[in-house]
C-alpha positions in Angstrom: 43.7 29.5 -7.8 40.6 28.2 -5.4 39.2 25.0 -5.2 36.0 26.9 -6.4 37.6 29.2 -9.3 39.5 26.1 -10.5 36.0 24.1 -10.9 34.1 27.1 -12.3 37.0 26.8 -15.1 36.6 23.3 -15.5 33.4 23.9 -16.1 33.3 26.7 -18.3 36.0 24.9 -20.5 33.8 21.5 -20.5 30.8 23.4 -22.0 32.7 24.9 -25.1 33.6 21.2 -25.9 31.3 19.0 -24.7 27.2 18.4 -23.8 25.7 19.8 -20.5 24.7 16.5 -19.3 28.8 15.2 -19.7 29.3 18.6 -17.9 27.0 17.9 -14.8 28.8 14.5 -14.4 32.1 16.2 -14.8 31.2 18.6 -11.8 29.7 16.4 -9.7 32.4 13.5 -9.6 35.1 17.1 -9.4 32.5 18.1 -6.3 33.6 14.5 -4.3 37.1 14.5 -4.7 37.1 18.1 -3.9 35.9 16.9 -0.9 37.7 14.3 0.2 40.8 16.6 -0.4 39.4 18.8 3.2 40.6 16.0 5.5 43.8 16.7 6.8 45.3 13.0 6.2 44.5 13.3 2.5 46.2 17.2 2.7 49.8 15.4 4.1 49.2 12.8 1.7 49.0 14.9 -1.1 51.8 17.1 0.2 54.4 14.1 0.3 53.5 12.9 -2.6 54.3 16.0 -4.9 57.3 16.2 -2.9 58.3 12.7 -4.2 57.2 13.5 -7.7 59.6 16.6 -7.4 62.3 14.2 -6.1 61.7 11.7 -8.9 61.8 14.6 -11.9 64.6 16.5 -10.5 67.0 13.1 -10.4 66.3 12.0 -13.9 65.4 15.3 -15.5 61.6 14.4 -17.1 58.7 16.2 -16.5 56.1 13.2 -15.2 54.6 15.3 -11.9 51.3 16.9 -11.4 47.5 16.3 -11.6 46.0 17.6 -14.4 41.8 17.5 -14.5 40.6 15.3 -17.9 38.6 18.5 -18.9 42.2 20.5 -19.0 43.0 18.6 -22.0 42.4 18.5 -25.2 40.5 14.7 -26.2 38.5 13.7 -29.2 37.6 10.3 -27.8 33.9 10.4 -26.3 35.8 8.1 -23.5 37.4 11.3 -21.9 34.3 10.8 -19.9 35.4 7.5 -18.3 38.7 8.4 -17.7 40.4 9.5 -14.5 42.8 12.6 -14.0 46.3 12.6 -14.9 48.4 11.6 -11.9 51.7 9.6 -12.0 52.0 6.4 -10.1 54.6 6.7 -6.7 58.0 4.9 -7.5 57.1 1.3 -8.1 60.4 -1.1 -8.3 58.3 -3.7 -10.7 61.1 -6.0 -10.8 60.7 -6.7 -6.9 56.6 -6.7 -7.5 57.2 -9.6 -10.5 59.8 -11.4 -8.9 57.2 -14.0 -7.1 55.9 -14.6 -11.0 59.2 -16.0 -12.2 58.4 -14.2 -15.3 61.5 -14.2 -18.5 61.0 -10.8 -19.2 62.9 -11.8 -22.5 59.6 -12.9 -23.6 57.1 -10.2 -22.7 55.7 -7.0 -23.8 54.9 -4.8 -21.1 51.8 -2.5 -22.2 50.6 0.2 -20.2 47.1 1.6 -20.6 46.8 5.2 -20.1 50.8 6.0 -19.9 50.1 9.6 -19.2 53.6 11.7 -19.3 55.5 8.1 -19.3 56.6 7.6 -15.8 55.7 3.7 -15.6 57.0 3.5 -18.7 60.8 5.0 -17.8 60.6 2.5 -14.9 59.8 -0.5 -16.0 62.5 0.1 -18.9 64.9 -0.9 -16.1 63.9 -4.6 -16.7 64.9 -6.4 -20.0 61.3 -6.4 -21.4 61.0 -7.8 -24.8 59.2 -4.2 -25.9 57.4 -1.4 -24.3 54.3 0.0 -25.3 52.7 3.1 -23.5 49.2 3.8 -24.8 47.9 7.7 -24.4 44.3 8.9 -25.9 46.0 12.9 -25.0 48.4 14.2 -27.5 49.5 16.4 -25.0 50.2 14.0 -22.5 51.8 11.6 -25.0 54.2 14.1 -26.6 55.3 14.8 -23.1 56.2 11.3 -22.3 58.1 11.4 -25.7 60.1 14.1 -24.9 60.5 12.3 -21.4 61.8 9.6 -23.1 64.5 11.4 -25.1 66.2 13.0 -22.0 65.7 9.9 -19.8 69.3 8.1 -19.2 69.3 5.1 -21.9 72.5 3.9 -18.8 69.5 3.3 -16.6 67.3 1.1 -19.5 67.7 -2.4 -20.1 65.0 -2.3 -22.5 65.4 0.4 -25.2 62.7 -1.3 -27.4 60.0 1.6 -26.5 56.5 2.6 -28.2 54.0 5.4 -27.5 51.1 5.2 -29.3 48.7 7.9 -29.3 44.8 6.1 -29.6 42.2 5.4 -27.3 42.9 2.3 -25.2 39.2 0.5 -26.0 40.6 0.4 -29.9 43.7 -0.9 -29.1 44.7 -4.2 -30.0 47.0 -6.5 -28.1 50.1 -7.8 -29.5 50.1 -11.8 -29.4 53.3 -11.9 -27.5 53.1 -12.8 -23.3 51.8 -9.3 -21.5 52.4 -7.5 -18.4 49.4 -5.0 -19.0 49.9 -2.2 -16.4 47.1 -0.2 -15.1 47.1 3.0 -12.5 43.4 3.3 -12.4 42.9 4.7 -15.8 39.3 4.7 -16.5 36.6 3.1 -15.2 33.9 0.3 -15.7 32.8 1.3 -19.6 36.1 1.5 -21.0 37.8 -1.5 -18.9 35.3 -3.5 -19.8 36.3 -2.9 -23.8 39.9 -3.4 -22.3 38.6 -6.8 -20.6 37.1 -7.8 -24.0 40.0 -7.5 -25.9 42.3 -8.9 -24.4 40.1 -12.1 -23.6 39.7 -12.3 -27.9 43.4 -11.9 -28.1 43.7 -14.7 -25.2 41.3 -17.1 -27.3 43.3 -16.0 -30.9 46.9 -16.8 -29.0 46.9 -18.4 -25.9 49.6 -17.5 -23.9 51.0 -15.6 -20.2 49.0 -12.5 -19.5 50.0 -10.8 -16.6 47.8 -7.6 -14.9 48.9 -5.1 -13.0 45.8 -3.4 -11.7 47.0 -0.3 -9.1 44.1 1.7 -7.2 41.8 -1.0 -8.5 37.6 0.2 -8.9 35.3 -2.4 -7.5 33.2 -1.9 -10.5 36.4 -2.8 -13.0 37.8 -5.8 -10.8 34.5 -7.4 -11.4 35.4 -8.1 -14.8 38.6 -9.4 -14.3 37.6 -11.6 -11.8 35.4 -12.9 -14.1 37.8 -13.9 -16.9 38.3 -17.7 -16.6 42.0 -17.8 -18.0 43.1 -15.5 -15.4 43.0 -16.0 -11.9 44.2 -13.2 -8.9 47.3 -14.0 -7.2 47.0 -11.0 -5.2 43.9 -8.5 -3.7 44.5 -5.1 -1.7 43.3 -1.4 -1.9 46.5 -0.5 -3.8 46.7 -3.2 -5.8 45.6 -6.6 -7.9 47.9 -8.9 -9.7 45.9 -11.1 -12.3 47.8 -14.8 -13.9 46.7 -16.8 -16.7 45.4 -20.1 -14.7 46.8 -22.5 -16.8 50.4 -23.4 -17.8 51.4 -21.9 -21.6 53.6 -24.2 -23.5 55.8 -22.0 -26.2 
């Protein structure tokens, strides 16, 4: 299908569910990415990056590749209109990433916002998290990453201790236990800043070690982690920000 038939679809799909006005901002932020998509670099980039989603799908046998527009699915949250396409984060080895933390993964709960088909989820069940909790406003996309759960190897899991919940992630609530909350650029400024609320309430109910994970970080959402005073960034890049509580949490 065209670039152009695909958007007219988009479009046409967008007005049987939604206002105009959530349509026009639907087609223009679709126009830019569109785009960006012309320049050859972004074209190779694209191309070796389905080809590593194949690679990682074919060897465990789940179903986590593709990009799959918001206005493709079916949402009854008015945040569909903050949130960003489904694509699945590249292979990320998080116990390498953590390792400078020192963290007892014993101890923490490792929450991802917007878990998609469950991809972050399968891989960070390689560490020996306390639980897992992937968090999905798309029934689709969550029963997917169920079903990827069931055929995913429980050999390759040292933590079997797995939840999806279906819900949008403004509502959800944060379990007092030390966090890892993973991010792959989910939504942007109106819902994170819900997300950054939250978790600050649940910081100031039950202090305690909250580690972020913040891949493809938005200028406009970093903002309002940087201002949270319990947390400070232990690392800044294009691809990724790593937020630590500031102060030492005695248990």
């Amino acid at each position: 299908m065209s670039t152009l038939s695909n958007l007219l679809k988009r479009v046409k799909k967008s007005l049987a569910k939604r206002s105009v006005v959530s349509t026009i901002r639907l087609t223009v932020v679709a126009l830019f990415h569109y785009s960006k998509n012309f320049t050859p670099s972004h074209r190779r980039a694209i191309k070796l990056q389905r080809k590593a989603d194949m690679e990682f799908d074919s060897k465990y046998g789940v179903n986590t590749a593709g990009i799959i527009p918001i206005s493709n699915l079916n949402i009854k949250s008015n945040n569909w209109i903050h949130s960003s396409k489904y694509q699945a984060i590249p292979y990320v080895d998080f116990g390498r990433l953590l390792a400078p933390l020192d963290l007892l993964y014993e101890e923490f709960v490792f929450v991802d916002l917007g878990s998609g088909k469950g991809r972050a989820i399968l891989m960070a069940s390689s560490l020996p998290f306390r639980k897992i909790v992937g968090v999905e406003f798309s029934k689709e996309l969550a029963s997917i990453a169920e079903d990827n759960l069931s055929r995913y190897s429980e050999d390759l899991m040292n933590c079997k201790n797995i939840e999806m919940i279906c819900m949008d992630a403004a509502k959800y609530i944060f379990p007092e236990d030390p966090l890892v909350l993973y991010l792959y650029n989910p939504f942007d400024s109106p819902v994170m800043a819900h997300v950054v609320n939250n978790i600050a309430e649940s910081f100031q109910k039950k202090p305690r070690r909250i580690v972020v994970l913040y891949f493809t970080p938005q200028i406009s959402c970093t903002v309002l982690w940087d201002n949270m005073e319990f947390l400070k960034k232990v690392k800044a890049s294009k691809e990724l920000c790593i937020y630590d509580t500031i102060m030492k949490i005695v248990y």
